[in-house]
C-alpha positions in Angstrom: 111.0 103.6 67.9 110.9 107.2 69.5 111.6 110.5 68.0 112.9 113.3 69.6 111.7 116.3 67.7 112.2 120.4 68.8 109.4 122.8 67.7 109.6 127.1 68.1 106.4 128.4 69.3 106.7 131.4 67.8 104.5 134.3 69.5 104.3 132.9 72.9 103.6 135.2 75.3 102.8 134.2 78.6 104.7 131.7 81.0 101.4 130.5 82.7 99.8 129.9 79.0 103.5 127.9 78.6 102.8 125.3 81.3 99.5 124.6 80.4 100.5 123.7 76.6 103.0 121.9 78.3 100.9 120.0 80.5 97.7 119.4 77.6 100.1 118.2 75.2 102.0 115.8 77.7 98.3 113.8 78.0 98.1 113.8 74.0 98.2 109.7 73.0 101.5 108.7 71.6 103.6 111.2 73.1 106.2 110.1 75.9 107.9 113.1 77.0 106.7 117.2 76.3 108.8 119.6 77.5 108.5 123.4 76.7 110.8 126.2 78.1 109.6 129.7 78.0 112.6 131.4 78.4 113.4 129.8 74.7 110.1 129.5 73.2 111.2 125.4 72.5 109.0 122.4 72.8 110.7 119.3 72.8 108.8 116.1 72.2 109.7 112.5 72.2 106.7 110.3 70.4 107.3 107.2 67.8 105.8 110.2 65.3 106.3 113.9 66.4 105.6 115.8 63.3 102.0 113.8 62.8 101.2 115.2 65.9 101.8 118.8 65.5 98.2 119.2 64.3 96.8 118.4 67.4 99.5 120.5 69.4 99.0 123.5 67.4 95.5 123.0 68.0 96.2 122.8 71.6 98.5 125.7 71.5 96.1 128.2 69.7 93.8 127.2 71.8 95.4 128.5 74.7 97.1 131.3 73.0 95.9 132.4 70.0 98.4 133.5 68.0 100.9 131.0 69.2 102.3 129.4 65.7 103.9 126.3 66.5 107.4 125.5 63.9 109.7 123.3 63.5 113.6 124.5 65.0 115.0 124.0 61.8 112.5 126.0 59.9 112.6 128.5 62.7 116.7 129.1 62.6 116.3 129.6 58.8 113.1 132.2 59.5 115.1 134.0 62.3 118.6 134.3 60.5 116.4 136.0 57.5 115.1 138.1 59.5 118.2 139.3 61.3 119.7 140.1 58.1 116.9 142.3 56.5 116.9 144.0 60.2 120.4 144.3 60.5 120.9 148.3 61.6 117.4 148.8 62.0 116.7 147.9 65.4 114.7 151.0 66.6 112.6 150.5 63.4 112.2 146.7 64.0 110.9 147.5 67.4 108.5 150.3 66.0 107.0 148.1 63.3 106.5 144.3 65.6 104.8 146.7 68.6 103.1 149.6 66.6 99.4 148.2 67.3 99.8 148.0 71.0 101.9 151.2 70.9 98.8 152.8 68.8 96.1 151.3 70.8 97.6 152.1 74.4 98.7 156.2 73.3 94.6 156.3 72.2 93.5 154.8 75.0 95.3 156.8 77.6 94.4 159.9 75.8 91.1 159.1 75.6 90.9 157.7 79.2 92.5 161.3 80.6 89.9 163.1 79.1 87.5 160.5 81.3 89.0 161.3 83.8 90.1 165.3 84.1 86.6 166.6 82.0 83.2 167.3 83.8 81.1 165.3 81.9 77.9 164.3 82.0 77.5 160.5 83.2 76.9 159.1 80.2 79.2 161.1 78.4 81.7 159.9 80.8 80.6 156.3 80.3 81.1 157.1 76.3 84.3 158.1 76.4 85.3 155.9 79.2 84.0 153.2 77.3 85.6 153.9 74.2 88.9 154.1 75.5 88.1 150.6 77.7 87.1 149.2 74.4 89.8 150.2 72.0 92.6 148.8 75.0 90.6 145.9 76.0 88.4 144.4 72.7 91.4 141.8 72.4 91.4 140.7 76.0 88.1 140.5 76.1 87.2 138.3 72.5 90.4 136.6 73.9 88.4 136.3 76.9 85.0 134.7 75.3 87.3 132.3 73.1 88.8 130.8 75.5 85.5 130.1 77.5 83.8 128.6 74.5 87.1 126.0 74.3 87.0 125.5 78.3 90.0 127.4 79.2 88.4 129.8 81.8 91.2 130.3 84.7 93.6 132.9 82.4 94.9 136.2 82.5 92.4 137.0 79.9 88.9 135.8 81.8 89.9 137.3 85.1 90.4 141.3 83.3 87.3 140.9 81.6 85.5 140.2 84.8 87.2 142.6 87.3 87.1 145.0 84.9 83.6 144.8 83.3 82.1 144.2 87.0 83.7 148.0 87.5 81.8 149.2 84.9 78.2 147.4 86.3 79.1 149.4 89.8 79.5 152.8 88.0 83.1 153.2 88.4 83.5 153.7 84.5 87.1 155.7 85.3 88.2 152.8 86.7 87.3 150.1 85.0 89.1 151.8 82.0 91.9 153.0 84.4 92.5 149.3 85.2 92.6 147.9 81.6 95.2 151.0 80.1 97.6 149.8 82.9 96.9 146.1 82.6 98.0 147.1 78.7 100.7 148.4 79.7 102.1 146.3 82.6 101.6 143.9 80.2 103.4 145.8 77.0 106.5 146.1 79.1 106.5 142.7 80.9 106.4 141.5 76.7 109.3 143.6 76.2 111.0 143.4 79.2 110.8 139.2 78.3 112.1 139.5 75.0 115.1 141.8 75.9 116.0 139.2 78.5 115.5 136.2 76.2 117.8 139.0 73.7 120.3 139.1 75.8 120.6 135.8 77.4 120.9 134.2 73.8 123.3 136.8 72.8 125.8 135.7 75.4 125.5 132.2 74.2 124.8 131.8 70.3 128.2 132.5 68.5 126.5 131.3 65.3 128.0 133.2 62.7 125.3 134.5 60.2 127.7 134.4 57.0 131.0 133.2 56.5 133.3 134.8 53.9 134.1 132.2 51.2 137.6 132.1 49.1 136.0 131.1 45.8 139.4 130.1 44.4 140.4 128.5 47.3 139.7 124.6 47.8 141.5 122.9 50.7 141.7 119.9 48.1 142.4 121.4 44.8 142.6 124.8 43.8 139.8 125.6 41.3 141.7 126.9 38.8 142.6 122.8 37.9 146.9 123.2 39.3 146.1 119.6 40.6 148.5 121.5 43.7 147.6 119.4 46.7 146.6 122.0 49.2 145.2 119.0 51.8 148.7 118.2 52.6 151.1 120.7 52.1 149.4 123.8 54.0 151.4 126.2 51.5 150.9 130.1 51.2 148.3 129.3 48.4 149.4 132.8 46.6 152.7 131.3 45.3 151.3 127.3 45.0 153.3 127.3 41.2 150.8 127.2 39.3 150.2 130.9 38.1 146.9 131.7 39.4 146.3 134.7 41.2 145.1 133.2 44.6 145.9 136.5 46.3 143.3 138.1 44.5 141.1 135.0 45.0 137.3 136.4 44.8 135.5 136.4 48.3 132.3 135.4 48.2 129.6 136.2 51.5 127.6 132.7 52.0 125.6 131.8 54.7 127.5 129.7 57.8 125.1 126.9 57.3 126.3 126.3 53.3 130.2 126.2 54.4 131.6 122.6 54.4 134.4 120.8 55.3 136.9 121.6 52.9 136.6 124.9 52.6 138.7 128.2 53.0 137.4 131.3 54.9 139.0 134.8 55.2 138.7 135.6 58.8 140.0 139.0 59.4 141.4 140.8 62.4 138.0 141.7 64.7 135.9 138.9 63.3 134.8 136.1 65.0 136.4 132.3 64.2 133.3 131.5 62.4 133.7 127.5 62.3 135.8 125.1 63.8 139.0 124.6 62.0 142.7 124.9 61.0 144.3 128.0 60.1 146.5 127.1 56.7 148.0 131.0 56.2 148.2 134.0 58.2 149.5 134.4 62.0 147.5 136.1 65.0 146.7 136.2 68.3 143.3 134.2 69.0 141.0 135.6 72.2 139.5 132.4 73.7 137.6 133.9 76.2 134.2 133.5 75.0 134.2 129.8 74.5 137.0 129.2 77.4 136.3 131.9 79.9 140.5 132.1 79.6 141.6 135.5 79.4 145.1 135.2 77.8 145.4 135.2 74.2 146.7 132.2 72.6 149.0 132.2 69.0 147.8 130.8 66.3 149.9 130.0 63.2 149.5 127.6 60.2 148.4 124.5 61.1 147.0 125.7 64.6 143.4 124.1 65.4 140.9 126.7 66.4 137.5 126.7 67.4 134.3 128.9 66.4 133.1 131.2 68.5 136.6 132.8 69.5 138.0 135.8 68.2 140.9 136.5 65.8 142.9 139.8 67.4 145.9 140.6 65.3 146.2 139.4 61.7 144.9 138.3 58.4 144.0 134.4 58.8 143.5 131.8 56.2 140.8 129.0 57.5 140.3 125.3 56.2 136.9 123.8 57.6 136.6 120.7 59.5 133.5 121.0 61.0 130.3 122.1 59.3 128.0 125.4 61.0 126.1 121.7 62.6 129.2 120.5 64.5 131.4 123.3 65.2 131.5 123.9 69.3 129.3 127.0 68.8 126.6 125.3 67.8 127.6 122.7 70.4 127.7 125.3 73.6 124.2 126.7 72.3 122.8 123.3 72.3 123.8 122.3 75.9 122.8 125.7 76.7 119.6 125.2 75.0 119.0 121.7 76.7 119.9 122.9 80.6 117.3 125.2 80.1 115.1 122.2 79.7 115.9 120.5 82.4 113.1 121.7 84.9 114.5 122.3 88.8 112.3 121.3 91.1 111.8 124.6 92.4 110.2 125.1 89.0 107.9 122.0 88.8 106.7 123.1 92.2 106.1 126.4 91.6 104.2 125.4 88.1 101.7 122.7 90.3 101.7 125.6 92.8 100.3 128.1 90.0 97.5 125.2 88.9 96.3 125.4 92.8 96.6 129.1 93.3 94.5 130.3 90.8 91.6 128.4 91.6 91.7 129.4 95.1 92.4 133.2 94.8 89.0 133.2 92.4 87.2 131.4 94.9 88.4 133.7 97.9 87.0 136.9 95.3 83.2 135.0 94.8 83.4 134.2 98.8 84.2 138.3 99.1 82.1 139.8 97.0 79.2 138.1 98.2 79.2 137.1 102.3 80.8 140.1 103.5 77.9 142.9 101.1 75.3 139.9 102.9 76.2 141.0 105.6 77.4 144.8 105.9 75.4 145.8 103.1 78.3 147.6 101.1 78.2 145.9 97.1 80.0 148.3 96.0 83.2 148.0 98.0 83.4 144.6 98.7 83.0 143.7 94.9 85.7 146.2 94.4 88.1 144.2 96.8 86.6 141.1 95.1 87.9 142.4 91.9 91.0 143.4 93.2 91.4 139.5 93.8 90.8 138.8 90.9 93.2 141.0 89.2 95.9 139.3 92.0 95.3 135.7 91.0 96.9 135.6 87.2 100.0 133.6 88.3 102.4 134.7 85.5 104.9 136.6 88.0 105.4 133.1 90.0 106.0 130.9 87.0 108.1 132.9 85.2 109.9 133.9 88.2 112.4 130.6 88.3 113.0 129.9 84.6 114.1 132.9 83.4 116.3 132.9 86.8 117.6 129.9 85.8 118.0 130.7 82.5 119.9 133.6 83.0 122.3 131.7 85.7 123.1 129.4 82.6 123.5 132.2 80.1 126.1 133.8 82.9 127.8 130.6 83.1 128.8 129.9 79.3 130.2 133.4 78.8 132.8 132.0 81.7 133.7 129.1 79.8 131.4 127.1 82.4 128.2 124.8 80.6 125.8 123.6 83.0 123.3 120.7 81.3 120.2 121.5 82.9 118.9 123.4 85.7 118.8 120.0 88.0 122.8 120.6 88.0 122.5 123.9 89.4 120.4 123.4 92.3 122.5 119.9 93.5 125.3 122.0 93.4 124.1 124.6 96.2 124.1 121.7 98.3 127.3 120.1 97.7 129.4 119.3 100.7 133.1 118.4 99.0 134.6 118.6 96.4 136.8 116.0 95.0 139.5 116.3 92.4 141.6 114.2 90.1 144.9 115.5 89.8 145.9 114.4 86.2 144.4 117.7 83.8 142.6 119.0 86.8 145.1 119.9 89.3 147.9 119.8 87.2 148.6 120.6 83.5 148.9 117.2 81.9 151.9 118.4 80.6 154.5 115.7 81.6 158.1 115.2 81.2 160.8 112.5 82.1 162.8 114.0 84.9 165.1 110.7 85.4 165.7 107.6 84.9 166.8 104.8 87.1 167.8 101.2 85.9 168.8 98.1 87.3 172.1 96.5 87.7 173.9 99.0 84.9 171.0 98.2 82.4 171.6 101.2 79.4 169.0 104.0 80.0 168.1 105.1 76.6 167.3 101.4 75.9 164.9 101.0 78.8 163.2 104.5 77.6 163.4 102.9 73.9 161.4 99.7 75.7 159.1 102.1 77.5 158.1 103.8 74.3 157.8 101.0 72.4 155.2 100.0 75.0 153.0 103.1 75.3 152.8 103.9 71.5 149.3 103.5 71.2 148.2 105.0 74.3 146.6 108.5 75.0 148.0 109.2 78.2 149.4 112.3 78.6 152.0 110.3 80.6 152.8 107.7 77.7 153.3 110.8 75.4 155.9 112.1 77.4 157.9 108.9 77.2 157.4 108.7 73.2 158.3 112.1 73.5 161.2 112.0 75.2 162.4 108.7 73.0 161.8 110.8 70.1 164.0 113.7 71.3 166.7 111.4 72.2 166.3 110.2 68.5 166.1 106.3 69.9 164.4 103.7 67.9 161.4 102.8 68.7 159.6 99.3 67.9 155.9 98.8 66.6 154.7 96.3 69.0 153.3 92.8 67.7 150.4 93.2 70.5 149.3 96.1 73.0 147.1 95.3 76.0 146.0 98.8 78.3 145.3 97.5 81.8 142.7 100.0 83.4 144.1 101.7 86.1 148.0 99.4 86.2 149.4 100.0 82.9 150.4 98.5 79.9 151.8 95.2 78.4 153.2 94.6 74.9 154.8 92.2 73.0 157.9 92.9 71.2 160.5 90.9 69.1 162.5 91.0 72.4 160.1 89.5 74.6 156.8 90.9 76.6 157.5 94.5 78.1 155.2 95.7 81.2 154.7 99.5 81.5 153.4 100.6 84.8 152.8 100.7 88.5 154.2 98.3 90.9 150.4 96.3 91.4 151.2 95.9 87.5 154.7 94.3 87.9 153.1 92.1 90.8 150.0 90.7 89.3 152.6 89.1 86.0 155.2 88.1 89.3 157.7 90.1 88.4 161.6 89.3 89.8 162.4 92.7 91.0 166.0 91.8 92.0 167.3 94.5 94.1 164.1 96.4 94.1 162.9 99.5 92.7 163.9 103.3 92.9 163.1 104.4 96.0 159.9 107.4 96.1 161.1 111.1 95.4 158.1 113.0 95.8 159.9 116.0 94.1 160.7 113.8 90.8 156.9 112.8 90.4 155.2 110.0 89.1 157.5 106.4 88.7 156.9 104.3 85.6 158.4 101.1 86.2 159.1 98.8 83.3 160.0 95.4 83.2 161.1 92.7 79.9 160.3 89.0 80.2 159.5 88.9 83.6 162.5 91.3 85.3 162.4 94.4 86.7 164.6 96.7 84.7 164.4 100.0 85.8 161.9 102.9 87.0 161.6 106.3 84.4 160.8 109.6 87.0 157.7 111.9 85.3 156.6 115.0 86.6 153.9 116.6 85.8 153.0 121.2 86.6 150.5 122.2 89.1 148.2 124.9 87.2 148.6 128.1 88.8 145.3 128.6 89.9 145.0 125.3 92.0 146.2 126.4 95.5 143.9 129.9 95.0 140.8 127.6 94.1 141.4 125.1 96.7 141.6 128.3 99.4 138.3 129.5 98.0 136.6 126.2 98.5 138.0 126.3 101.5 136.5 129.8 102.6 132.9 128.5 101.2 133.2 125.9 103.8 133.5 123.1 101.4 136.2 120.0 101.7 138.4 119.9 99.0 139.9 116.1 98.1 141.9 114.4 95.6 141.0 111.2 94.3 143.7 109.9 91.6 145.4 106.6 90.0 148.7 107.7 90.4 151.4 107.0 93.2 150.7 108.1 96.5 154.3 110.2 96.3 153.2 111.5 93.4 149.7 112.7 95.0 151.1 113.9 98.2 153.4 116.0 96.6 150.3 118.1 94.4 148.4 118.4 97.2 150.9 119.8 100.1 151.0 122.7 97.4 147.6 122.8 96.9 146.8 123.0 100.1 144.3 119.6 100.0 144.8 117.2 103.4 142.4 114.6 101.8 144.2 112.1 99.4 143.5 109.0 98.2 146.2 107.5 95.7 146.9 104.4 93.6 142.9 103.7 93.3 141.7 102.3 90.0 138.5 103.6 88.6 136.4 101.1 91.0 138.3 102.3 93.8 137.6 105.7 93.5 134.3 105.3 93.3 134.0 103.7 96.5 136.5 106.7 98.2 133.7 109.0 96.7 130.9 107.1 98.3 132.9 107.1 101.8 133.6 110.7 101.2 129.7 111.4 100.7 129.1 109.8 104.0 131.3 111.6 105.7 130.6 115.2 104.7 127.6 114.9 102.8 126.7 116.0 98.5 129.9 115.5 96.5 131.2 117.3 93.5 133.8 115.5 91.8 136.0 117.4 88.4 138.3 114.9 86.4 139.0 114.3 83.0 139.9 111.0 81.8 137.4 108.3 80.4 138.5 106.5 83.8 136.7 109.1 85.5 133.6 108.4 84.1 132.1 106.0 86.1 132.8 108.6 89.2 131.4 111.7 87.1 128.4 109.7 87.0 128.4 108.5 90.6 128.7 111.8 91.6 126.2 114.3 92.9 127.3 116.6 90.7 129.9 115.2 87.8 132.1 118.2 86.8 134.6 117.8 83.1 137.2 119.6 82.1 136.3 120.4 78.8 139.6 119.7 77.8 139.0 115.9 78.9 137.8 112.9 77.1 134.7 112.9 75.3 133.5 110.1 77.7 133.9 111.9 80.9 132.2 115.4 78.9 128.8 113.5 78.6 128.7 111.6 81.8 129.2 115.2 83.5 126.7 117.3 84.7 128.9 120.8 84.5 131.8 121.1 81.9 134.6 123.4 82.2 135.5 124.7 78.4 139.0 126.0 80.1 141.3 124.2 82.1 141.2 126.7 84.9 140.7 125.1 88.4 139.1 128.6 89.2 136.5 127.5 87.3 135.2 125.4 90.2 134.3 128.3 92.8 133.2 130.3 89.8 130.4 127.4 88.9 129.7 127.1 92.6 129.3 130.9 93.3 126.8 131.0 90.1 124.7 128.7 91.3 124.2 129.9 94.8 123.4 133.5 93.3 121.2 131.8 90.6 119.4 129.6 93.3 118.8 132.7 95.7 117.8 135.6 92.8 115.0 132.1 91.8 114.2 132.2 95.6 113.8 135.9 95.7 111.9 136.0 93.1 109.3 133.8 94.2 109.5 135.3 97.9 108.6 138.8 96.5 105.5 137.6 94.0 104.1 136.0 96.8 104.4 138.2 99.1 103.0 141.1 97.2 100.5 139.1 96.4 99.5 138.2 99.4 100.3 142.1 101.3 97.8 143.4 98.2 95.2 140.9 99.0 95.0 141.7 102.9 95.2 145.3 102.3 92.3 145.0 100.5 90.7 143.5 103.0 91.5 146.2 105.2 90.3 148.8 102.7 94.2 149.9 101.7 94.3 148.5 98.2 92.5 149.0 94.9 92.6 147.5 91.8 95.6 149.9 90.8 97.8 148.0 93.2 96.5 144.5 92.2 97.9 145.3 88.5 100.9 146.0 90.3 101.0 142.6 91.8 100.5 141.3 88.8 102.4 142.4 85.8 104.7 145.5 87.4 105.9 142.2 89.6 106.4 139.9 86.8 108.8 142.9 85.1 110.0 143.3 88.8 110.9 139.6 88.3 112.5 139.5 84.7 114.7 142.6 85.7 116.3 141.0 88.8 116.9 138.0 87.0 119.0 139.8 84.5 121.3 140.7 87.2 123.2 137.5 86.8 124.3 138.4 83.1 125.8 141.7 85.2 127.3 140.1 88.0 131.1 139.8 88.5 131.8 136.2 89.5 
């Protein structure tokens, strides 16, 4: 049976050194899927085994990159959180003491490099002190260098200084060849930190995970400790004044870490602090900020016996917290997991440019033999031509290219959840680019889900609160934000309502129940029809303004016809219009009344509706709207819409929706906005072209370097600008999409 199983590599450096692990470990027997990400330093393998592999992979891994330490995720969290305690206010310190070697190492060299340089010398007190300083910036690189030979890994960063920088040392230009290694070391230096603050502060926008938690000691959600037997579970009371004399006021706090906190428990959360785990506030009232989980800006109250979620913050007061999920299960471990896995899924921008990198190389060290050699054949001129071979060389490390589109990606994700929006994988991105329409349910998309009864029609005098008695005896069991507003409304009117001897949901139609009176039907008119229903006189006629008609009929007759209506979210018509100006086609796709549907969208501004469909029937108005206009996006939120999230080119949930329709999606929308759906649309364009630019300007650097040195314009001080001053070049722009305004 397969095991999925995440490793760290901790002290991975390079992208190009990434996909080769990735590819060597892919060919190891008994693995069936390897996938490592850069951008987050995971490997993810699925084998029947994973961990009685890991001595092969580390060996793969270290031999590759040295000091590449391959650990398990768990391990790693534990490690990292550790760490971020005992550095906690020391981040100028941290930094000093992780990059003090290369900080050491480059200050000698350059200073040692200038006097090279700027001093007349004698020449082989120049190639001394040259020499030195090449040595004391480049022994690493080049043991690095002989390593990997010795285990067949000749094509790396490594192998290609050593040569273009040793071969200007056998032409005499001793300056140089040290001039060319103290900027390789520090191209490099800042492309590492340049990396790490973008892996810093993509990860910041998306792990919530609270370090510690603080702990009310005295404070069980089952029992207080002191032994009162007070049930706490149930009653939710001000614990201070439970009757049984202790001092819960003064209860001790006690600072544990998030991962020990359990169900059960009490936290303090105080005014400023993070929710820490999901939960339900017991004491204390406030003002909860959603907007890092939801992307909503308006505050929401919380009071006892409000549910909250981690990773929101707490505004005004003092709060109370029971826990009902542990660190593992609350939803900001949940976003950082999606988050984690999009970054995963590979575009196919990135698989191409990774084969791309595996082909370049080769030929770029080809094209510097074939140059060093024909061309001094011919003309005579070693010295230059080897130069220009060297400056080849120096071109051909392909890092900038193949970390160009993950860590665009990357970032485009790590915009994304600060909105509220979660993509699940870099794939969704991309198709949505090229989506044509974009089709809507109306139920919790469009609308609130927040119906009411508006008015209730019967047949021939038939008493209304007994028909809305029927009706709610009928949808007492079901989910339905429309068969809550009947049990609802039943329940406000005080009427008695009667457990049914048998409920049957009929996808799509309605619901029929049997009751002491007789079988009751619940539902649309196609409902009514398939049980041949004697409607008598007929049924209340359509009133677009009154919304949605539940008809209900007992023992075979039509009885009368309840009105619901449900509110259009205030966003939609804005949304719609933006979609509109994108040049994309906006439709509605829903299972209720085609009244009902027309209604939402003449205020929405949507001309393409399709009404009264059950779940296979939208489907196939998806698959005639793709025809039509080409990729389609659809955004619901019921487990009927499932089957069309999947269908889909893109699947899109509210993340308010059914767990159902949440994994068959693609994108999930943690608010209810409908201005979510131009936001997620506008994020991946920009992420799509800042990964296109990116690989556009690598390239073409590249490639203007490379025929300027042809021409005699270039040296090999340009070529480590192609290489690692591109790669930062790179990194930096695809930060922008943490800074962008969407």
């Amino acid at each position: 049976m397969n095991k999925e199983k995440i490793y760290i590599l901790e002290g991975l450096d390079c992208a190009n050194c990434a996909a080769k692990m990735e590819s060597k470990i892919q060919e190891l027997p008994g693995i069936h899927e390897a996938n490592l990400v850069f951008a987050t330093k995971q490997l993810k393998i699925v084998a029947d085994d994973p961990d009685s592999l890991v001595p092969q992979m580390q060996k793969i891994c270290s031999s590759i990159e040295g000091q590449v330490e391959l650990v398990p995720k768990e391990k790693s969290i534990s490690s990292e959180a550790s760490q971020n305690l005992s550095a906690s206010g020391h981040g100028e310190k941290g930094f000093w003491r992780s990059n003090s070697a290369d900080i050491i190492s480059i200050a000698a060299g350059a200073l040692l490099f200038a006097v090279g340089l700027i001093a007349d010398m004698s020449f082989y007190l120049t190639l001394a002190v040259c020499g030195a300083a090449y040595l004391i910036l480049g022994w690493n690189v080049l043991f690095t260098a002989v390593r990997n030979i010795c285990r067949g890994q000749v094509f790396d960063e490594n192998f290609l200084m050593a040569i273009a920088t040793v071969a200007a040392f056998c032409i005499g230009d001793f300056a140089e060849g040290a001039g060319v290694m103290l900027f390789y070391r520090i191209g490099e230096f800042f492309e590492h930190v340049a990396v790490e603050k973008s892996r810093t502060q993509i990860m910041d926008a998306v792990d919530m995970r609270p370090e510690t938690v603080n702990l009310l000691v005295n404070e069980s959600a089952d029992e207080c400790e002191c032994g009162c037997g007070h049930d706490h579970e149930h009653e939710h009371e001000h614990f201070d004044d439970c009757g049984c004399g202790h001092d819960h006021e003064n209860s001790e706090v006690r600072v544990i870490p998030a991962g020990e906190a359990k169900p059960g428990d009490i936290l303090l959360v105080r005014p400023g602090d993070r929710i820490p785990l999901d939960g339900i506030i017991v004491d204390g009232e406030s003002r909860i900020d959603t907007s890092p989980v939801t992307g909503e800006p308006v505050p929401v109250k919380a009071v006892p016996e409000t549910e909250v979620i981690s990773g929101c913050v707490n505004i005004q007061g003092l709060l109370k917290l029971k826990v009902t999920k542990p660190l593992s299960e609350s939803m900001v471990t949940r976003i950082l997991d999606t988050v984690e896995t999009a970054a995963a899924g590979k575009p196919k921008i990135d698989k191409f440019i990774t084969k791309f990198a595996r082909v370049y190389t080769p030929i770029v060290v080809i094209l510097a033999i074939l140059t060093a050699i024909i061309p001094s054949l011919i003309t005579g001129e070693w010295s230059f031509w080897i130069t220009t071979a060297i400056t080849f060389l120096v071109i051909s490390c392909p890092c900038a290219l193949v970390i160009s589109v993950p860590l665009a990606f990357f970032a485009g994700i790590g915009a994304a959840s600060k909105l509220g929006i979660l993509f699940k994988g870099g794939i969704s991105i991309e198709a949505l680019r090229k989506i044509k329409a974009v089709v809507m349910d109306k139920t919790g998309t469009l609308t609130n889900g927040n119906f009411t009864v508006q008015k209730i029609i019967t047949a021939d005098g038939y008493d209304p609160d007994k028909l809305l008695s029927l009706a709610a005896a009928c949808e007492s069991a079901s989910t339905h934000p429309v068969a809550a507003s009947i049990t609802d409304a039943a329940a406000d009117r005080s009427l008695k309502t009667e457990r049914p001897l048998s409920i049957e949901e009929i996808a799509g139609k309605g619901i029929k129940a049997v009751i002491s009176e007789g079988t009751v039907l619940c539902g649309n008119a196609t409902l009514l029809r398939d049980f041949d229903t004697d409607m008598g006189s007929g049924t209340a006629p359509d009133d677009m303004s009154a919304g949605t008609k539940i008809l209900v009929a007992l023992n075979g007759q039509y009885i009368g016809t309840i009105f619901i209506s449900d509110t259009i979210k205030p966003d939609a018509s804005e949304a719609v219009s933006q979609l509109m100006a994108n040049g994309l086609t906006p439709a509605m796709l829903t299972g209720d009344s085609e009244a009902g549907a027309r209604a939402v969208a003449a205020k929405t501004g949507i001309s393409n509706v399709f009404a009264g469909l059950l779940p296979e029937g939208k489907l196939n108005a998806l698959y005639n709207i793709r025809k039509e206009y080409g990729p389609v996006m659809f955004v619901g939120d019921g487990i009927n819409d499932a089957p069309v999230l999947a269908g889909a080119d893109v699947g899109a949930a509210m993340g308010s929706g059914a767990d159902a329709a949440i994994e068959a999606a693609d994108v999930v929308f943690m608010s209810s906005s409908v201005s979510a759906i131009p936001q997620s649309i506008k994020i991946a364009s920009a992420t799509g072209r800042i990964a296109m630019q990116n690989v556009v300007f690598a390239l073409a650097i590249k490639l203007l370097v490379i025929l300027m040195g042809f021409a005699g314009f270039a040296n090999i001080w340009a070529a480590v600008f192609a290489d690692t001053g591109v790669a930062m070049l790179c990194i930096l722009n695809s930060l922008r999409l943490l800074w962008k305004k969407f």
